[in-house]
Structures are given as C-alpha cells and as structure tokens.
C-alpha atoms as a printed R data frame, in Angstrom:
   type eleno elety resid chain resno       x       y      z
1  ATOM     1    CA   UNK     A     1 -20.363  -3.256 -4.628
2  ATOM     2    CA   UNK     A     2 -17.306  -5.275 -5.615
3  ATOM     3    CA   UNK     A     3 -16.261  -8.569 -3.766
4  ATOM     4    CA   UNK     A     4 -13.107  -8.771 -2.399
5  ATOM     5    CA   UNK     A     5 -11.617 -11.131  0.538
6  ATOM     6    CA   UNK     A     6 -12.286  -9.679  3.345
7  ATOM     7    CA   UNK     A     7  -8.702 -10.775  4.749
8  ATOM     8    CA   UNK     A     8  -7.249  -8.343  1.910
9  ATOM     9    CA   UNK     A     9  -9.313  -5.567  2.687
10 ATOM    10    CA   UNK     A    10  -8.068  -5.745  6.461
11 ATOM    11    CA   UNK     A    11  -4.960  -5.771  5.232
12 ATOM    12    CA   UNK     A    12  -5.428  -2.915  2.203
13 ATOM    13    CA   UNK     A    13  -6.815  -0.814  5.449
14 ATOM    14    CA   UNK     A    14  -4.026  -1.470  7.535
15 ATOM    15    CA   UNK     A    15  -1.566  -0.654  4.941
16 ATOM    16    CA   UNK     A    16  -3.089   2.699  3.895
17 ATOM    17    CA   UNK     A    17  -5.106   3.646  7.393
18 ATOM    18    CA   UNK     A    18  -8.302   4.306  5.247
19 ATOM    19    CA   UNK     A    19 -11.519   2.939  5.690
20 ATOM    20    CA   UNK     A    20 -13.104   1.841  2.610
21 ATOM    21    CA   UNK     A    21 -16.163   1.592  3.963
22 ATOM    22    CA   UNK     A    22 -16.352  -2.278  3.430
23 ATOM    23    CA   UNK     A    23 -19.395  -4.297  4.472
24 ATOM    24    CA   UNK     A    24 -18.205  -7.763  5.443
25 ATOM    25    CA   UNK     A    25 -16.585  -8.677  2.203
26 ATOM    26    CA   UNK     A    26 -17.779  -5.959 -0.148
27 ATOM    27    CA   UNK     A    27 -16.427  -2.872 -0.925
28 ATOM    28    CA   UNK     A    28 -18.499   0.048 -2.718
29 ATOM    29    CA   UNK     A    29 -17.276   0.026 -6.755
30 ATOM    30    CA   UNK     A    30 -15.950   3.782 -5.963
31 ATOM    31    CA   UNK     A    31 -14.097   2.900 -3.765
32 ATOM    32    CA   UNK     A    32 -11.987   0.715 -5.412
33 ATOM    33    CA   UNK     A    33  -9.996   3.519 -7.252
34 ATOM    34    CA   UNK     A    34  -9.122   5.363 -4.402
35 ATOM    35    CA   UNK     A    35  -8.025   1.772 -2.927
36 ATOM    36    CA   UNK     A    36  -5.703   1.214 -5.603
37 ATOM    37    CA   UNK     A    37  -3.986   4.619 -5.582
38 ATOM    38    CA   UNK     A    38  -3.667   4.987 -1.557
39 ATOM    39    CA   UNK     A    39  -1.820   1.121 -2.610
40 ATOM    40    CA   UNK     A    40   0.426   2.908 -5.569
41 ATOM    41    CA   UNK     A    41   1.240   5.339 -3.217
42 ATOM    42    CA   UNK     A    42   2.454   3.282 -0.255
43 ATOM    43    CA   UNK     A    43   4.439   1.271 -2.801
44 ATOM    44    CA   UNK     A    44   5.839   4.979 -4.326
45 ATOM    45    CA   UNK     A    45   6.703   5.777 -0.749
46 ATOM    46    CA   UNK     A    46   8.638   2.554  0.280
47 ATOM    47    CA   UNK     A    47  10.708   2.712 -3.441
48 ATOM    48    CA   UNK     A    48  12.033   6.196 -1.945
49 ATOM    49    CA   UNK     A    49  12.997   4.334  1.444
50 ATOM    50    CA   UNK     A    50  14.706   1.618 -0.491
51 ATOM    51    CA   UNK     A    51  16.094   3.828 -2.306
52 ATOM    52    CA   UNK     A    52  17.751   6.311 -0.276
53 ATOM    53    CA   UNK     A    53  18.550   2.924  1.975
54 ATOM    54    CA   UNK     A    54  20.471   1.507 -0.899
55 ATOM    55    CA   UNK     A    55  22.861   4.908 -1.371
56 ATOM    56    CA   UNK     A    56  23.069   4.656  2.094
57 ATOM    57    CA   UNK     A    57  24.741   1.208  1.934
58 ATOM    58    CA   UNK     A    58  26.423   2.354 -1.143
59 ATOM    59    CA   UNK     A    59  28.450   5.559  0.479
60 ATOM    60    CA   UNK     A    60  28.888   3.936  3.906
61 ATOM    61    CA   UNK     A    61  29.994   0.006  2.646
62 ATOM    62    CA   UNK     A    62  31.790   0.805 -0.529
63 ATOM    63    CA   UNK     A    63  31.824  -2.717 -1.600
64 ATOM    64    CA   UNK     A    64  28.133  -2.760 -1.210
C-alpha cells in the first residue's frame, strides 16, 4: 500500500474515471503505475485538444 492524500486520489479518480481501489488514504503499490499512465494519458489527450484548438485560432484569427 502506498499513502497518498486522499483529496488527490478523488481527484486522480475523477480525472481518469478509474477506481484505484483506494482504502481511505492508501492505494495498493500496483496500482500506482496504472495511476500514473491513465494521468499521462489524459494529459496526451488534452495536448491534442490544445493543439488542434491552437490551429484553429491560427487559420480562423490570422493574427493569432
């Protein structure tokens, strides 16, 4: 088991909608990988939506 706030592993589950199977304010250790990529991958998928946001701007508000 690994201790971690329990007000970031809310938040970690309401980011990735996994349950981590946390007891109060421990997590199981093998879960912590799989924590850590579902993060990495939220973070991959909003860099895309920035991105494609920002050529957005750029092709609609040349001056952007």
């Amino acid at each position: 088991m690994v201790t971690i706030d329990e007000k970031i592993i809310k938040k970690v589950e309401e980011i990735t909608i996994t349950d981590y199977e946390a007891k109060g304010n421990q997590v199981p250790a093998e879960n912590i990988e799989p924590m850590i990529e579902d993060l990495l991958y939220e973070i991959e998928k909003l860099q895309e939506r920035y991105n494609e946001l920002d050529e957005y701007l750029k092709e609609e508000y040349n001056d952007y």
